[in-house]
C-alpha positions as CSV (number, residue, x, y, z in Angstrom):
1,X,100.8,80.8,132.9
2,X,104.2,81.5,132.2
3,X,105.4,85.1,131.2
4,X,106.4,85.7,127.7
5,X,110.2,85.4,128.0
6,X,112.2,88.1,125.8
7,X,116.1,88.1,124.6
8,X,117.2,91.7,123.6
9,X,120.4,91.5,120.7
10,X,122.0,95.0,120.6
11,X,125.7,96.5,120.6
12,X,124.3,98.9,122.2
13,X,123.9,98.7,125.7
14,X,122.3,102.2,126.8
15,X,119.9,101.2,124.1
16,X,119.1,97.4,125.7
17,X,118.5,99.2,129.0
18,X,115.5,101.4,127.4
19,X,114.1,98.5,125.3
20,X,114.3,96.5,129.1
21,X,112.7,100.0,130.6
22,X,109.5,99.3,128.3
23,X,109.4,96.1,128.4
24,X,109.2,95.4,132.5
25,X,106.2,97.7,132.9
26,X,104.2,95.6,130.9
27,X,102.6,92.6,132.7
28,X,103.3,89.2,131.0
29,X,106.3,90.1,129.4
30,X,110.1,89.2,130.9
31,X,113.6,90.2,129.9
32,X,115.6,86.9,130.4
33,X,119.0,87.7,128.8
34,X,121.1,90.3,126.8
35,X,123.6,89.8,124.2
36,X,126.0,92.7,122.3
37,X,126.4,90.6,119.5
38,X,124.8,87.7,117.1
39,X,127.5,85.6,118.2
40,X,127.1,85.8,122.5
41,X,123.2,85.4,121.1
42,X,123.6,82.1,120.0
43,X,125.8,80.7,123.1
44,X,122.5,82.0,124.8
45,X,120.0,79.9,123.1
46,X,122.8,77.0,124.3
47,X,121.2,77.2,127.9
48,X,118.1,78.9,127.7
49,X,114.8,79.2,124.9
50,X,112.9,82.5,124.7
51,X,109.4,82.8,123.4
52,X,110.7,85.7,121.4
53,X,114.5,87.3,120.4
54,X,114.4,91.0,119.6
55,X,117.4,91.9,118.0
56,X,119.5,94.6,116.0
57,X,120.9,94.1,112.6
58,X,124.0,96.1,112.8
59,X,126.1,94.1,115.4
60,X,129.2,92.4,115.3
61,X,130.7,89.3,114.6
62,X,127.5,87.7,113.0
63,X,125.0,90.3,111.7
64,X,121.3,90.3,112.9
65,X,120.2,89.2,109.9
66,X,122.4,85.5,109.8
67,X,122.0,85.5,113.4
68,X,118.0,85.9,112.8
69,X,118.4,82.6,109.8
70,X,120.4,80.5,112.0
71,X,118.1,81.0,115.2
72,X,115.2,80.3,112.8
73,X,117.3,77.1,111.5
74,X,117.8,75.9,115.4
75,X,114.6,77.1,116.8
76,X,111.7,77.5,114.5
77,X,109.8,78.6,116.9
78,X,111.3,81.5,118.7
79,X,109.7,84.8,117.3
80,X,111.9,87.2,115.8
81,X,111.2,91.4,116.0
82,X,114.2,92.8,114.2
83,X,114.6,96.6,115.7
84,X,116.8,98.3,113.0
85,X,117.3,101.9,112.3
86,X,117.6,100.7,108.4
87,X,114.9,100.8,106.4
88,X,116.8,99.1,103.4
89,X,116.9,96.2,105.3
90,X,113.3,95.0,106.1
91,X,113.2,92.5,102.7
92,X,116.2,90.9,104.0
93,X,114.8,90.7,107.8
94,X,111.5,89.1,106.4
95,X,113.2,87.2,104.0
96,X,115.5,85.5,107.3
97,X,112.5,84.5,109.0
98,X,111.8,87.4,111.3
99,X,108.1,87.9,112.4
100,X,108.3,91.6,112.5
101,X,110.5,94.6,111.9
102,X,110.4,97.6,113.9
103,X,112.3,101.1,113.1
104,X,114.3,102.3,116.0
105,X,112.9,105.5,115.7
106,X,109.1,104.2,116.5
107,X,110.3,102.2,119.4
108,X,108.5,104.6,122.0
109,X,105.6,104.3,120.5
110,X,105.3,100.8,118.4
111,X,107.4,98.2,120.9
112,X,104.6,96.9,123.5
113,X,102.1,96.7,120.3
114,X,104.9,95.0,118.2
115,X,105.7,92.6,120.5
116,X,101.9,92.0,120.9
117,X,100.9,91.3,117.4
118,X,104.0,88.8,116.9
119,X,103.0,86.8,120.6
120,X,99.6,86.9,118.3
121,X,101.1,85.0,115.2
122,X,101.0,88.2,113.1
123,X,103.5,89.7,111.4
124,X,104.5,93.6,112.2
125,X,106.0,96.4,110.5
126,X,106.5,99.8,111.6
127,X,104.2,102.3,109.9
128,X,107.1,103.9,108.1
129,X,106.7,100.8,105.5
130,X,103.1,101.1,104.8
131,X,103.7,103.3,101.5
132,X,106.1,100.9,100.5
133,X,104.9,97.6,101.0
134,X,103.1,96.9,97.7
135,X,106.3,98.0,95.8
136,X,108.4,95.0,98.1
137,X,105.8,92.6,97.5
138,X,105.5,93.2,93.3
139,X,109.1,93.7,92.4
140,X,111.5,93.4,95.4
141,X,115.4,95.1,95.6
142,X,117.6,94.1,93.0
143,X,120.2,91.7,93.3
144,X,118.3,90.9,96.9
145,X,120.3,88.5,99.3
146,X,118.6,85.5,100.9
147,X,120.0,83.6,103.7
148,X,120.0,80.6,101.9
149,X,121.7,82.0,98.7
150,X,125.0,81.9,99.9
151,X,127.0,79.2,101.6
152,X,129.3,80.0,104.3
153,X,132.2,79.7,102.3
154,X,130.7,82.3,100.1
155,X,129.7,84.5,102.5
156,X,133.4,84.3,103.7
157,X,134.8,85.1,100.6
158,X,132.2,88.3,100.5
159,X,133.5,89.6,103.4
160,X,137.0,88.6,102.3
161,X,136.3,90.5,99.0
162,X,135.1,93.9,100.7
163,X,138.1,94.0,102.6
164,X,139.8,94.7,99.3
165,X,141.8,91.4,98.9
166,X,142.5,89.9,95.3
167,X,141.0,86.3,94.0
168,X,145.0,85.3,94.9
169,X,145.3,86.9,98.6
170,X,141.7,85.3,99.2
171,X,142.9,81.5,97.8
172,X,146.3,82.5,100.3
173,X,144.5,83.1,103.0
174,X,141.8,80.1,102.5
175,X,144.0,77.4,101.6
176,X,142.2,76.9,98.8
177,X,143.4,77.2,94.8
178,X,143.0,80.5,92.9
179,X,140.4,78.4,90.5
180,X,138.6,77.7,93.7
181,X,138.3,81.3,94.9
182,X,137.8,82.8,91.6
183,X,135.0,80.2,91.3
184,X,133.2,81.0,94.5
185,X,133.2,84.6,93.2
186,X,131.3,83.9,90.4
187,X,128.9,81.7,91.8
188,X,128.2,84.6,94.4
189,X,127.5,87.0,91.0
190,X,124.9,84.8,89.9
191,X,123.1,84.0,92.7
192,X,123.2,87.5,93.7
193,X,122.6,88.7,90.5
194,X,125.5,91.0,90.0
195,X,127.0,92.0,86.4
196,X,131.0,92.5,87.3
197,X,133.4,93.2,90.3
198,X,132.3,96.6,91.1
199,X,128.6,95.6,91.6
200,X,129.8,92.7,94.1
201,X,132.5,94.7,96.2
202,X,129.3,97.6,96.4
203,X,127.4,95.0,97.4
204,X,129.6,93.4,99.9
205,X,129.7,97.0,101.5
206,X,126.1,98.4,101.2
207,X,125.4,94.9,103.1
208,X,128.2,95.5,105.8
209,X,130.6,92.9,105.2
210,X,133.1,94.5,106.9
């Protein structure tokens, strides 16, 4: 029987090495790769398939959580534990396809039993949600994001609009008409249900589009 290959995702390399720390003393389980960002992640799953990815959400380039939709898109059957230290997060995470999502700050004490109730085909959450969870499940965040809701385009433009840059610079540096742009910006309010300009450039930030 093989041993249940891992991929760790984090910018943060002293952080990687603990995660690896925990992981290698525990029989079964093998550390395969590392990548600092969503984007090196994917040109890992190019040459070789873990059983499970566990992976940040605040890295660059691609953020975990479009790095944890398209993995899910590519490899349906890769398990996903999303280590975080934002709470805000989790409906997103869950919402992308991860199995689990595990607080940073529980990672001493939930990791090995994390990983083992996902290599189970259960879903985890770190303790810290336990209160919560019934309020997620009935009403949800407002104006919550889905990785499906937005195209690419769209998401481009989001990031294009937290930068600060007008419906004019964004057409300028798209090549695309001012109608076009200003058009992608609504359709990004609705589907995200945001009321005016100020609600979708908080947004864009809260969500790290920078």
């Amino acid at each position: 029987m093989h041993p249940y290959r891992i991929i760790l995702a984090d910018d943060h390399a002293m952080f990687r090495q603990g995660v690896r720390k925990i992981i290698e003393e525990i029989d079964g389980l093998e550390i395969i790769g590392e990548a600092a960002d969503g984007l090196e992640l994917l040109d890992l799953l190019k040459t070789m398939t873990p059983d499970m990815i566990i992976l940040d959400i605040s890295m660059p380039h691609i953020r975990g959580i479009e790095a944890c939709a398209e993995v899910k898109k590519i490899h349906p059957e890769i398990k996903i534990l999303v280590m975080t230290m934002h709470k805000e997060f989790l409906h997103q995470g869950i919402s992308a396809g991860a199995n689990g999502y595990l607080l940073k700050e529980d990672t001493d004490t939930e990791l090995v039993a994390a990983i083992a109730k996902i290599k189970q085909g259960q879903t985890y959450l770190s303790p810290a949600f336990a209160d919560h969870v019934y309020d997620l499940i009935t009403r949800g965040p407002k104006g919550d994001f889905t990785p499906d809701s937005l195209t690419n385009r769209e998401r481009q433009i989001l990031k294009l609009v937290a930068e600060g840059n007008t419906s004019q610079k964004i057409a300028d540096l798209l090549f695309i008409t001012i109608r076009t742009a200003q058009n992608h910006r609504a359709n990004i309010m609705k589907k995200l249900k945001l009321k005016n300009n100020a609600e979708l450039v908080q947004y864009a930030l809260q969500n790290r589009y920078l």
